[in-house]
C-alpha positions as CSV (number, residue, x, y, z in Angstrom):
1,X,-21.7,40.2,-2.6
2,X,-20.3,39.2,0.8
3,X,-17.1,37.4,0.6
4,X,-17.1,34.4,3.3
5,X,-13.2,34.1,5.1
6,X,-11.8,30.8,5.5
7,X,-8.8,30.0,7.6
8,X,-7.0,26.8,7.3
9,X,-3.3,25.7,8.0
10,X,-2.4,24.5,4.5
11,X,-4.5,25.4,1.0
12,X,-3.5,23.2,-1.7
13,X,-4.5,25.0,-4.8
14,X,-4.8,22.7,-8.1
15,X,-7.2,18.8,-7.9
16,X,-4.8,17.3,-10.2
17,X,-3.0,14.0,-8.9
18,X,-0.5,15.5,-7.2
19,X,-2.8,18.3,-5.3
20,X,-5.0,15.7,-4.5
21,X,-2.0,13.3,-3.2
22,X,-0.5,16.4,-1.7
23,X,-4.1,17.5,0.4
24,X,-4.6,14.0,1.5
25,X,-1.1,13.3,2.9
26,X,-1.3,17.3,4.5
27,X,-4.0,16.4,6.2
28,X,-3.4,13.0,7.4
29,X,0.0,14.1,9.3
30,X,-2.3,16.7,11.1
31,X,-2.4,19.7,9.2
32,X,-6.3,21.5,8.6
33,X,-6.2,21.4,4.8
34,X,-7.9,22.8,2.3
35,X,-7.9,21.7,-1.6
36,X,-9.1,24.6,-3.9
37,X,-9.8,23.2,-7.5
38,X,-11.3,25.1,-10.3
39,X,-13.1,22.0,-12.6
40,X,-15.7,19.6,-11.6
41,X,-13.7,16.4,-11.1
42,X,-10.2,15.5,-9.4
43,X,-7.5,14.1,-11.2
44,X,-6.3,16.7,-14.0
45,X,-4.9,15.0,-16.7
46,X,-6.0,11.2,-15.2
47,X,-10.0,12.5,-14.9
48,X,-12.8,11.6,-17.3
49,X,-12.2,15.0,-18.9
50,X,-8.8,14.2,-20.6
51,X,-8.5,10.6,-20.2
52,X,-4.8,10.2,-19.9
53,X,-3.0,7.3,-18.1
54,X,-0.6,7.4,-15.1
55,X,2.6,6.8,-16.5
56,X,5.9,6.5,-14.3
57,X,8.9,5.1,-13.5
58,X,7.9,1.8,-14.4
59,X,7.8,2.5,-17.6
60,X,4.8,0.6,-19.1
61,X,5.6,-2.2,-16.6
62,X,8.9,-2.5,-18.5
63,X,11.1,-1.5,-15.6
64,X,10.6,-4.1,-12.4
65,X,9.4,-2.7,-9.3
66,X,9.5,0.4,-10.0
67,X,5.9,1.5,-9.5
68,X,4.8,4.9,-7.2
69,X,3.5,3.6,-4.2
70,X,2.2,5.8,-1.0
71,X,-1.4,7.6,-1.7
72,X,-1.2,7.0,-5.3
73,X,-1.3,3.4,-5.3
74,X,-3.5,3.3,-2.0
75,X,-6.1,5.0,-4.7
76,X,-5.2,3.2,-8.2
77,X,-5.6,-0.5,-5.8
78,X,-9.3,1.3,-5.1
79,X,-9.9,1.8,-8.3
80,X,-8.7,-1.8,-9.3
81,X,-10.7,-3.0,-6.6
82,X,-14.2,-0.8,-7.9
83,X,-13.7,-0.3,-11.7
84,X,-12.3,-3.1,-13.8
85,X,-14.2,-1.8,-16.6
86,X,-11.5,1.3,-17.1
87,X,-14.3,4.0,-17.1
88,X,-12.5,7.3,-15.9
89,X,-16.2,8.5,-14.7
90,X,-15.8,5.8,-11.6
91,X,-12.2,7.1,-11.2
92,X,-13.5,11.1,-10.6
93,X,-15.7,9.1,-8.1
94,X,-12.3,7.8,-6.2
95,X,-10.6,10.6,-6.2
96,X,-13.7,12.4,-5.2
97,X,-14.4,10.3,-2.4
98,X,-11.1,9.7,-1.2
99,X,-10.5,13.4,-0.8
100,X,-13.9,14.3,0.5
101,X,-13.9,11.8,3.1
102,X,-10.9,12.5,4.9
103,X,-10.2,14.0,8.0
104,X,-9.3,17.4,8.2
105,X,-9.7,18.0,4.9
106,X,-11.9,20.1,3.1
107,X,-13.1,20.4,-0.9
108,X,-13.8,23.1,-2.7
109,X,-14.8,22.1,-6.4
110,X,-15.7,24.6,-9.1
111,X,-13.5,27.3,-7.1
112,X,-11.4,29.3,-9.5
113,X,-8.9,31.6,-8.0
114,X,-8.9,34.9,-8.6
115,X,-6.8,37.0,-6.5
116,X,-3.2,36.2,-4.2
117,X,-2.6,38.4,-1.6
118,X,1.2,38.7,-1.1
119,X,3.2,41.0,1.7
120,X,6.5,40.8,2.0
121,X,7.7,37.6,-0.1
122,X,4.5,35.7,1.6
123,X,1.2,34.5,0.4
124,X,-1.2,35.9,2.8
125,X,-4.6,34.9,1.2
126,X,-5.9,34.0,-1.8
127,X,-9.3,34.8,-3.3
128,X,-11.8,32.5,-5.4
129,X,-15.2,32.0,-6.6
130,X,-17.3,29.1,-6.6
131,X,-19.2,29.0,-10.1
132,X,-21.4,26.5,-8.9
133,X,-22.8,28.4,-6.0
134,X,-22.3,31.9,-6.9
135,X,-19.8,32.4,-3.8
136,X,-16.9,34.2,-3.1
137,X,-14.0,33.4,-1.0
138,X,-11.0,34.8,1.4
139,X,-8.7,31.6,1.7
140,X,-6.4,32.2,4.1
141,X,-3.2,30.0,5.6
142,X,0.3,29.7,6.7
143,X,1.7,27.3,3.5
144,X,0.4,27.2,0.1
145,X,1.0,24.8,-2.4
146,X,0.8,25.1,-6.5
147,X,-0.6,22.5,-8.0
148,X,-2.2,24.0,-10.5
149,X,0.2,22.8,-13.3
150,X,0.3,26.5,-15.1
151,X,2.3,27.3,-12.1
152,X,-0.9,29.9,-11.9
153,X,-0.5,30.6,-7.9
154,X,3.1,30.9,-8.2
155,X,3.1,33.7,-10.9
156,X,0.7,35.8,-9.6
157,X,2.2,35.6,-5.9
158,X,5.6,37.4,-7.9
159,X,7.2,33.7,-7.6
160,X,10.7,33.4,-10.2
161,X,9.6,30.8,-12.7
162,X,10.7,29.3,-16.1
163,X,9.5,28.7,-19.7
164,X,11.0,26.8,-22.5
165,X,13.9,25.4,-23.2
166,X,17.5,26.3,-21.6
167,X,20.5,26.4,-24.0
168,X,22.5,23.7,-23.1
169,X,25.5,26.4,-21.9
170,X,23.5,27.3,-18.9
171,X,23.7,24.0,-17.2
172,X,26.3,22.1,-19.1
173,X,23.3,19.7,-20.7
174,X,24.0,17.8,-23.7
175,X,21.2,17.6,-25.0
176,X,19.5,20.8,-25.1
177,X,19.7,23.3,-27.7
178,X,22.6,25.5,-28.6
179,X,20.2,28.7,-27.6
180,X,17.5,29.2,-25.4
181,X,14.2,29.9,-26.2
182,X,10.6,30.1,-24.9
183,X,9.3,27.0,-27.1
184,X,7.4,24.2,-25.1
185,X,5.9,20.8,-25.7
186,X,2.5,21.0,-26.5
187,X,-1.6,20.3,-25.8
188,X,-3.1,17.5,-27.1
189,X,-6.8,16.2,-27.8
190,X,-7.4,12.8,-27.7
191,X,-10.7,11.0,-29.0
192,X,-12.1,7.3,-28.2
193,X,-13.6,5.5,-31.1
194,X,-15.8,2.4,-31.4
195,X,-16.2,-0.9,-33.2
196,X,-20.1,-0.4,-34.3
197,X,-20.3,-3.6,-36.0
198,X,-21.1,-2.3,-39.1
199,X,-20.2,0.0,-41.8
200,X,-20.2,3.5,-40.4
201,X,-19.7,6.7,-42.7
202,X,-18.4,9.8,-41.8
203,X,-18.5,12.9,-43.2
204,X,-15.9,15.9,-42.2
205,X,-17.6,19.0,-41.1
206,X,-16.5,22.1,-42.9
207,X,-13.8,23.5,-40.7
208,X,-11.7,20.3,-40.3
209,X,-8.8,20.1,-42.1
210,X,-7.4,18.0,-44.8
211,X,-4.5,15.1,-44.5
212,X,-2.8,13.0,-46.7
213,X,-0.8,9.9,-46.0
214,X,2.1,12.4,-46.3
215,X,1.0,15.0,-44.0
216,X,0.9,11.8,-41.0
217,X,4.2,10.8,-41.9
218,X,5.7,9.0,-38.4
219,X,2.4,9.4,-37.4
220,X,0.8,5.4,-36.9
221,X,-2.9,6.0,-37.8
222,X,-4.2,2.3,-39.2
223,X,-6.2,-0.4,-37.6
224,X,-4.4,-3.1,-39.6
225,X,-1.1,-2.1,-37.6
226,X,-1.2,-1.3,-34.2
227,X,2.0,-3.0,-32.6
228,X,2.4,0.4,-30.6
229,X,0.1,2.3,-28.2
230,X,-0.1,5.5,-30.3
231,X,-0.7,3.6,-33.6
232,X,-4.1,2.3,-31.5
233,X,-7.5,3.5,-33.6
234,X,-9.7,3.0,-30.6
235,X,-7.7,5.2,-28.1
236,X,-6.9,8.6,-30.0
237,X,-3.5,10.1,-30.5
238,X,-1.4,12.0,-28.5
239,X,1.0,13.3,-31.0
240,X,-2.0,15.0,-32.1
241,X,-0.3,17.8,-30.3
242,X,0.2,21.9,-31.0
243,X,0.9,24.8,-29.4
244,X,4.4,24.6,-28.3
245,X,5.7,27.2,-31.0
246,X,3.1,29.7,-29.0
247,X,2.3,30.6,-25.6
248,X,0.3,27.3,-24.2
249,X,-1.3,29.2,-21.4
250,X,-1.9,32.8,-23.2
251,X,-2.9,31.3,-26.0
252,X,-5.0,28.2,-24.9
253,X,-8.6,28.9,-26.6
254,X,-6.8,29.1,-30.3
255,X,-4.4,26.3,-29.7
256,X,-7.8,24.1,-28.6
257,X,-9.7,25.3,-32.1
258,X,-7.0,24.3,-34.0
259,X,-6.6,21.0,-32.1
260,X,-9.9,20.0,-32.8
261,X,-9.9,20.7,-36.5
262,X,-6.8,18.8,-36.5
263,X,-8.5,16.2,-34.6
264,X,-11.6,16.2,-37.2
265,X,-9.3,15.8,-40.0
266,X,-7.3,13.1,-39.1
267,X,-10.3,11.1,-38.1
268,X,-11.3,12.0,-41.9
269,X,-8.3,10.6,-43.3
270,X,-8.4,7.3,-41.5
271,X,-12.0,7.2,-42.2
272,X,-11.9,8.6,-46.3
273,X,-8.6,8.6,-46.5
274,X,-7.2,5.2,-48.2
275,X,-7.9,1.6,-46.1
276,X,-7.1,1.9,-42.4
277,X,-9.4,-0.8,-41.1
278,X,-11.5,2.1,-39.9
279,X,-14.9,1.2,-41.6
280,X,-17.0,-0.1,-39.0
281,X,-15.6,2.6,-36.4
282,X,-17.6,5.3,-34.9
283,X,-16.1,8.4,-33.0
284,X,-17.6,8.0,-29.1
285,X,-15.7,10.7,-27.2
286,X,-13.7,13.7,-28.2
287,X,-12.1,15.6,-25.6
288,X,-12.1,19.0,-25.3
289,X,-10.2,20.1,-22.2
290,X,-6.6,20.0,-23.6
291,X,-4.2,17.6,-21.8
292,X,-1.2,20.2,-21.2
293,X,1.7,18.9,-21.1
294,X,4.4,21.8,-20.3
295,X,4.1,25.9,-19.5
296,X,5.6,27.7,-16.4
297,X,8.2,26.4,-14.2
298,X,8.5,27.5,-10.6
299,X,12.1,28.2,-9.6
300,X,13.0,26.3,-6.2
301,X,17.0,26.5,-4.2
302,X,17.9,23.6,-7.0
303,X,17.2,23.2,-10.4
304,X,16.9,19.5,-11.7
305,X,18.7,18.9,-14.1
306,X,19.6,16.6,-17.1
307,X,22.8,15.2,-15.5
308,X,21.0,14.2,-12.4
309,X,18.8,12.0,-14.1
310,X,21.2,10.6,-16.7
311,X,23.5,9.5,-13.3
312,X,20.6,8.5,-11.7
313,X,22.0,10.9,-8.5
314,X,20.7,10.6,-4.9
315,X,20.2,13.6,-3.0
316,X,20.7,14.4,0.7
317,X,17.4,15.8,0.7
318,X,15.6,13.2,-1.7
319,X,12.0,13.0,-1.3
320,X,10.7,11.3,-4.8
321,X,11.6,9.4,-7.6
322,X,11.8,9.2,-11.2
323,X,12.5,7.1,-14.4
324,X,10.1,7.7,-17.1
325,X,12.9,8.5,-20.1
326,X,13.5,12.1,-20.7
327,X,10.4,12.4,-23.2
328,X,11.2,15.2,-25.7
329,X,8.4,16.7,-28.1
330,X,9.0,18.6,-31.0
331,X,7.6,22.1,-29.8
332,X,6.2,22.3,-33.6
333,X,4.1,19.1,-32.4
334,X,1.8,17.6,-35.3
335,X,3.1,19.7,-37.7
336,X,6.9,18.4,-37.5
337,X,7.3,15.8,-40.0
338,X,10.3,14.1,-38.3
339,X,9.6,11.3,-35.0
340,X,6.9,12.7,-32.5
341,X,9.4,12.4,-29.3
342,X,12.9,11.6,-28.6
343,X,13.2,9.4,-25.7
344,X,16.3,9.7,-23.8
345,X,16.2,6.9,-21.6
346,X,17.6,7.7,-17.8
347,X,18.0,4.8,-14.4
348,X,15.5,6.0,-11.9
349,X,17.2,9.1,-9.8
350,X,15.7,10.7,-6.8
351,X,14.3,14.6,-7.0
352,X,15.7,16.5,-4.1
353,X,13.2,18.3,-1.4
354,X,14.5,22.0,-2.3
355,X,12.9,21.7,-5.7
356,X,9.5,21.7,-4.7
357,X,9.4,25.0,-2.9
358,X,9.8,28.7,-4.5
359,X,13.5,30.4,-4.0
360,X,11.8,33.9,-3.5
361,X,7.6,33.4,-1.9
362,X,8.4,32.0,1.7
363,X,5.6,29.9,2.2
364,X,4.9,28.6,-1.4
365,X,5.5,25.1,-2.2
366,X,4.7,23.1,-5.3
367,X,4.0,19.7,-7.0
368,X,3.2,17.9,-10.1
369,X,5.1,19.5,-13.7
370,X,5.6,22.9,-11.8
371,X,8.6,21.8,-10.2
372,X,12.0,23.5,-10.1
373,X,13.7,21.7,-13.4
374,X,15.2,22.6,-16.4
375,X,13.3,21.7,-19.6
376,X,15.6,18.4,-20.4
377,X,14.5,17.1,-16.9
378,X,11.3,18.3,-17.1
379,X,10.7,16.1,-20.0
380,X,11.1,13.1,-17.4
381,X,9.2,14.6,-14.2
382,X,6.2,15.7,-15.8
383,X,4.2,12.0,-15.9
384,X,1.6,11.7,-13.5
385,X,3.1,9.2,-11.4
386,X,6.1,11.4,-10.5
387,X,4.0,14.1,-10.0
388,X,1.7,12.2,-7.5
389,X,4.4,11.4,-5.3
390,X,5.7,14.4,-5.2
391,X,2.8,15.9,-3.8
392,X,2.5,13.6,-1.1
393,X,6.6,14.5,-0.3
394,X,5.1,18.3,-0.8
395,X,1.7,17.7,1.8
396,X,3.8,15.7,4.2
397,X,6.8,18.7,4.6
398,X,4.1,21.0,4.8
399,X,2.6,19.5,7.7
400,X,6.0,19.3,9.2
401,X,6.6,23.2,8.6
402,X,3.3,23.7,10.4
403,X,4.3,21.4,13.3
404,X,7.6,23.1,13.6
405,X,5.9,26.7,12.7
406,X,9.0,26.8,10.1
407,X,8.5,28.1,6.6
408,X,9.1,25.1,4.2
409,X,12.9,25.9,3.5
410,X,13.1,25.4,7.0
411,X,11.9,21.8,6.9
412,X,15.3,21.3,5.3
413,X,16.9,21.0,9.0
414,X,14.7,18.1,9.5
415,X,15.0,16.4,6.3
416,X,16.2,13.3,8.0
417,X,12.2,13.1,9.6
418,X,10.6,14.2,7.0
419,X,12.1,11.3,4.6
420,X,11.4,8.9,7.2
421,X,7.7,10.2,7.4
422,X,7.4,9.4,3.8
423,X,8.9,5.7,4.2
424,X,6.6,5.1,6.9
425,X,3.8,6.3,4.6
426,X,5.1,3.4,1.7
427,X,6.6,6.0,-0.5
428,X,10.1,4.4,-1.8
429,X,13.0,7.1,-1.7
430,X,15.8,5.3,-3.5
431,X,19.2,4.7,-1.4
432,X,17.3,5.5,1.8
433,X,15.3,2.6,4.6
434,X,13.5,2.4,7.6
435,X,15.5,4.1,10.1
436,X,12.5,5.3,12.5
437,X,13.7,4.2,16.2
438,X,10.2,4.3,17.0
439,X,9.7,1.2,15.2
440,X,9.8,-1.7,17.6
441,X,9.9,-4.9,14.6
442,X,13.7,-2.9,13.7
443,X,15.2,-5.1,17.0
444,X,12.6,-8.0,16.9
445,X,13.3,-11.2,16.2
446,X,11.6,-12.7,13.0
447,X,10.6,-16.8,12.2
448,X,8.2,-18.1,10.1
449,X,6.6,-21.2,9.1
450,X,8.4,-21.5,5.7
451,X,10.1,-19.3,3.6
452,X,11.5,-19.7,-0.1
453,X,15.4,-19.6,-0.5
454,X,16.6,-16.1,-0.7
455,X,12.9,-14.7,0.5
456,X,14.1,-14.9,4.2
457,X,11.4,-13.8,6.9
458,X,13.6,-11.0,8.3
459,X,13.5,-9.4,5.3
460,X,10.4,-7.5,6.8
461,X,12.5,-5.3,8.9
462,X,15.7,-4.8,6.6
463,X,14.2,-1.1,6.4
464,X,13.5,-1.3,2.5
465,X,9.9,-2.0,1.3
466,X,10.7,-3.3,-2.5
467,X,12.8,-5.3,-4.2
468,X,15.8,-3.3,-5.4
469,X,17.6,-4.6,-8.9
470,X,18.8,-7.9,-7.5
471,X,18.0,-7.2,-4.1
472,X,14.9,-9.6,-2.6
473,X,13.2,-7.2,0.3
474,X,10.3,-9.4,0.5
475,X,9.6,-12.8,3.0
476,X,7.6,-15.3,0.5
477,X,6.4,-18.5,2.0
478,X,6.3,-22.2,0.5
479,X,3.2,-23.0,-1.0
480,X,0.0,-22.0,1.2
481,X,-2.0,-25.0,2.8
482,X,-5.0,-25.4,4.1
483,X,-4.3,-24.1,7.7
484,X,-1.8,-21.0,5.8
485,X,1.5,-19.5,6.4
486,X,2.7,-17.5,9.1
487,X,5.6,-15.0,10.0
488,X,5.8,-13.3,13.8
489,X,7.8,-11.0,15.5
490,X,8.9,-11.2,18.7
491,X,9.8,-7.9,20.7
492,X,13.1,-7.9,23.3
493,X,10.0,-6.7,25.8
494,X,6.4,-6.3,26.8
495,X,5.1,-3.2,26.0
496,X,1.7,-1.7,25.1
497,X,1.5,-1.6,21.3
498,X,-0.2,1.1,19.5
499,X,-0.4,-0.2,15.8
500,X,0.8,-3.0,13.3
501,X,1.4,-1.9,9.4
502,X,2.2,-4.3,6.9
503,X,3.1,-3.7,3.5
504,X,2.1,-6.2,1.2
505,X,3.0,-7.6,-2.5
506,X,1.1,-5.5,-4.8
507,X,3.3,-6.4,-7.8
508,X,5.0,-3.3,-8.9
509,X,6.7,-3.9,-11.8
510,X,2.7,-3.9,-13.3
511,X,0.8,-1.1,-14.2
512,X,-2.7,-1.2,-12.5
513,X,-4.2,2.1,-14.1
514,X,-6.9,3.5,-16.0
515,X,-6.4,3.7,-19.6
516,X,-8.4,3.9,-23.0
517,X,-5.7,2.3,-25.0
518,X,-6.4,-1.5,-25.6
519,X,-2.7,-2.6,-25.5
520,X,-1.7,-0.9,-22.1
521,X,-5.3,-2.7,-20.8
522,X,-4.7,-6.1,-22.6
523,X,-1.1,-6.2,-20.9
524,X,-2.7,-5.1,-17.2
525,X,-4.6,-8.4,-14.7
526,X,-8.2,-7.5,-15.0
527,X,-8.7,-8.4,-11.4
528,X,-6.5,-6.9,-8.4
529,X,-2.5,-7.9,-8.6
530,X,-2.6,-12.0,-7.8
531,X,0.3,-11.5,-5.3
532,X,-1.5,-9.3,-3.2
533,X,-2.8,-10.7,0.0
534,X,-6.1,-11.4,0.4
535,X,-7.6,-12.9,3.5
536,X,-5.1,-12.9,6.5
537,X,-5.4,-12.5,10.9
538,X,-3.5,-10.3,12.8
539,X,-2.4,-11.8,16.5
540,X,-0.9,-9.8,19.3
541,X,0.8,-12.8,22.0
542,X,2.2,-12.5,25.4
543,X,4.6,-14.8,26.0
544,X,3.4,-17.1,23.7
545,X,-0.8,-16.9,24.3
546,X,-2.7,-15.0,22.0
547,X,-4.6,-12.1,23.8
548,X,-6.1,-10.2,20.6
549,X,-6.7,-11.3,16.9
550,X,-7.7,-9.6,14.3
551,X,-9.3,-11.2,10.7
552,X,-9.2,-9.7,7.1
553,X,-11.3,-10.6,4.6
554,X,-11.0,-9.3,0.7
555,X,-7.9,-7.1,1.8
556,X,-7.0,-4.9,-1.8
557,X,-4.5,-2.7,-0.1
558,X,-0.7,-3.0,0.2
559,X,-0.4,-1.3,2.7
560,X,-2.5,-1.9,5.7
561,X,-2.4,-0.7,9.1
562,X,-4.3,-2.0,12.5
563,X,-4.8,-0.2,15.5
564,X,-3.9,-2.0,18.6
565,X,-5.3,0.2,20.8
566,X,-2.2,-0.3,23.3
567,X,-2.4,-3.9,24.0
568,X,0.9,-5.2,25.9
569,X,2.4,-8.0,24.1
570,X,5.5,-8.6,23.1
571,X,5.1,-10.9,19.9
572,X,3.3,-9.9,16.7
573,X,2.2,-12.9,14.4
574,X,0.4,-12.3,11.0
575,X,-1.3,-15.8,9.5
576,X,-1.8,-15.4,5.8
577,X,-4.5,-17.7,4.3
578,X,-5.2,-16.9,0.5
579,X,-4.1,-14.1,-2.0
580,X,-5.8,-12.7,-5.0
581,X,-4.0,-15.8,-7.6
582,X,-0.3,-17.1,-5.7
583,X,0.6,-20.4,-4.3
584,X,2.9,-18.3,-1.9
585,X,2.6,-15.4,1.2
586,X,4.7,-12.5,0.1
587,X,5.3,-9.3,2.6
588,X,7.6,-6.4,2.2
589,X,7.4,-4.9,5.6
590,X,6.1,-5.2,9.0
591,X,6.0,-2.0,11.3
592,X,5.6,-2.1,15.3
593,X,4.4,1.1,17.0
């Protein structure tokens, strides 16, 4: 069969949230991209085949303003926007069509690599087949990126990786073990389970197993008490876990069979099993894709480690965030009878750029739980949320190593750029702000009809697009009227302006996702986040006469941008009229370009 050759700049291998985040944001700063995934559907762990929620640094919405922004929350606000209902069918559909859909980019679903072709340190191509169409394919390029989780692209290219745990000698961390050893967290299988309205028996197929009460010790499993997430009866378990006391990849196919005769016989127990308010519930939806939660580790110039997170450190060369607690499994998963995780909770700390590119493969980067990080730290780093952002840091340097025609250790010498790339882009890096001197609103002076005490209008060009602990970053109005609330820029000069971005309120100390559990979706705003604006006009002025204005309707996006198409003007006024549920206006940042 003829193999077809396709040649792009960067190949993003892996559809998972951060290979999708890291495509999209490749493409957008001008690189030809390609993202090679091997299932039908985007998303990974967050798609309709594993059903997972995005957690983050936000912790549950306990942490304030602490949300992932950039990509990610340009695609959860669509999803807000198009699927209140939480069905992670409509979310494939997103992902799907936010990836499809944009420029330079192209999709190749049901691709499954087979081959890499490496020469001297450096990925030269990499093979795949389509199942779907029967095809085969020469992907070639100048960066690749692993997203693939498994760390798949990375191992077979001769990268230096990791698995298990590191004895906590190596790199002084308290709290790993005394001795190292090749033991992981686990896979889980989750299930989703329905009220019927009536009495609904179930009978436990011959190769489930058997629980007792005492076999689900520390394991919540009752209708009648559900004050936690994981004690939910509707939204299956994930501490319904195995497989990190064998090899997660190698030995995937057993660790599923015993998953789901683990899975069978819980649902027995609740059902037959003693009174767990189970009796009118019906299993709807058991997965069978494994969500994975740990395996290979690729080795980058810096390890993250414990201590890092614990001090909440800030790199040089920071390009993410984290602050989901240092989530620890029991590698014996559902058959350890003590607690199901150890949370070892950590401030949010930054992850530096030189983990998320292989020490030894010169043009290999990576995103999502492949990173460069020691177990401990891994336990942290691996939520979604942290992973999608790093793949947008990860897309956006690789664009800038193609632009430079640097490998990506290279882009290290213009770090500076690449972090201000990202902050253009509304991705927060903590202890760094707008420094771009392109950015005409940095020297522009700012009024506004009325602003609330300590919610001044110039905090649109302070440089930082969030509140910050006690710091207010935002410009919130008085009450809106009638006629609105307005805040305008005024340039030193007349020049020809190219674009206005604003970044909106979108409420980030919320969680806005996707989720099967009924506590995480009673504790989320059905509708988009009420602070967000929602109908606003854009005005450019020259010397105090408006020569172009620009009206938005329905707006669901924090961050917006509008081409000016090089109008001179040297005032930029933005009238807000209503939001989706506030009295007040709220804006983080304006931009002038």
């Amino acid at each position: 069969m003829e193999t077809i050759t396709k040649a792009y700049e960067v190949i993003v291998v892996g559809g998972g949230l951060s290979g999708v985040c890291a495509a999209i944001a490749s493409a957008r700063e001008g690189a030809k991209t390609a993202l090679v995934q091997d299932r039908p559907v985007l998303g990974g762990n967050a798609s309709s085949e594993i059903r997972m929620h995005i957690c983050g640094a936000n912790k549950h919405g306990t942490r304030d303003e602490a949300r992932e922004t950039g990509i990610l929350e340009e695609i959860l606000l669509e999803n807000k926007k198009r699927n209140p209902q939480h069905s992670f069918s409509i979310l494939d559909t997103v992902l799907w069509e936010k990836v499809n859909f944009q420029e330079r980019l192209t999709l190749y679903l049901n691709t499954r690599m087979t081959e890499v072709v490496v020469e001297d340190h450096t990925i030269k191509s990499i093979r795949a087949h389509q199942l779907t169409t029967d095809k085969d394919f020469e992907f070639k390029a100048k960066i690749f990126i692993d997203c693939t989780g498994d760390a798949t692209l990375a191992y077979r290219a001769g990268a230096d990786y990791r698995v298990g745990r590191e004895a906590k000698s190596e790199l002084g961390e308290t709290f790993a073990p005394e001795k190292s050893d090749n033991r992981t967290m686990g896979n889980t299988l989750m299930f989703r389970a329905i009220d019927y309205g009536k009495s609904m028996p179930f009978e436990k197929p011959s190769w489930a197993y058997t629980f007792t009460e005492k076999d689900l010790v520390n394991r919540g499993h009752s209708a009648i008490n559900n004050e936690l997430e994981h004690y939910e009866i509707d939204s299956g378990y994930w501490w319904i876990e195995l497989g990190g006391m064998e090899d997660t990849i190698g030995d995937a196919e057993e660790i599923r069979d015993e998953l789901l005769k683990t899975v069978y016989g819980v649902w027995d127990h609740i059902k037959n099993g003693g009174e767990h308010g189970a009796q009118n519930y019906v299993l709807d939806w058991v997965q069978f894709l494994p969500g994975k939660r740990e395996s290979r580790r690729i080795e980058g110039d810096y390890i993250l480690k414990e201590q890092d997170l614990l001090e909440g450190k800030v790199f040089e060369d920071a390009v993410a965030y984290g602050g989901w607690p240092m989530d620890m499994h029991p590698p014996e998963g559902f058959k350890y009878r003590g607690p199901s995780t150890n949370y070892i909770q950590v401030p949010i700390y930054t992850i530096p750029y030189r983990s998320y590119y292989s020490r030894n493969i010169h043009n290999l980067m990576m995103a999502g739980r492949n990173i460069s990080a020691s177990h401990m730290a891994f336990g942290s780093t691996r939520v979604m949320g942290t992973c999608a952002i790093g793949g947008q840091a990860v897309g956006t340097a690789a664009a800038l190593a193609i632009h430079y025609g640097c490998e990506p250790r290279g882009v290290l010498e213009y770090k500076t750029e690449l972090q201000q790339k990202l902050l253009k882009a509304d991705c927060f890096i903590p202890g760094f702000r707008n420094e771009d001197k392109k950015d005409k609103a940095l020297n522009a002076k700012v009024k506004a009809s009325s602003q609330k005490r300590g919610y001044d209008a110039t905090h649109v060009i302070n440089g930082i697009a969030r509140n910050v602990e006690k710091e207010m970053n935002a410009w919130i109005s008085q009450e809106l009227g009638a006629s609105g609330e307005w805040i305008e820029l005024k340039l030193k000069e007349q020049m020809p302006i190219q674009e206005v971005r604003i970044t909106f309120d979108s409420d980030l100390g919320t969680e806005i996702m996707t989720t099967l559990s009924e506590t995480v979706r009673s504790n989320q705003r059905e509708q988009l986040p009420e602070t967000l604006v929602k109908d606003y006009e854009v005005e450019l002025l020259l010397e105090d006469e408006v020569i172009y204005s620009k009206q938005v309707k329905n707006n669901y996006q924090r961050h917006v941008i509008h081409s000016m198409a090089n109008r001179r003007a040297n005032q930029v006024r933005i009238k807000i009229y209503t939001t989706w549920g506030n009295k007040e206006a709220s804006i983080y940042e304006v931009r002038i370009y």
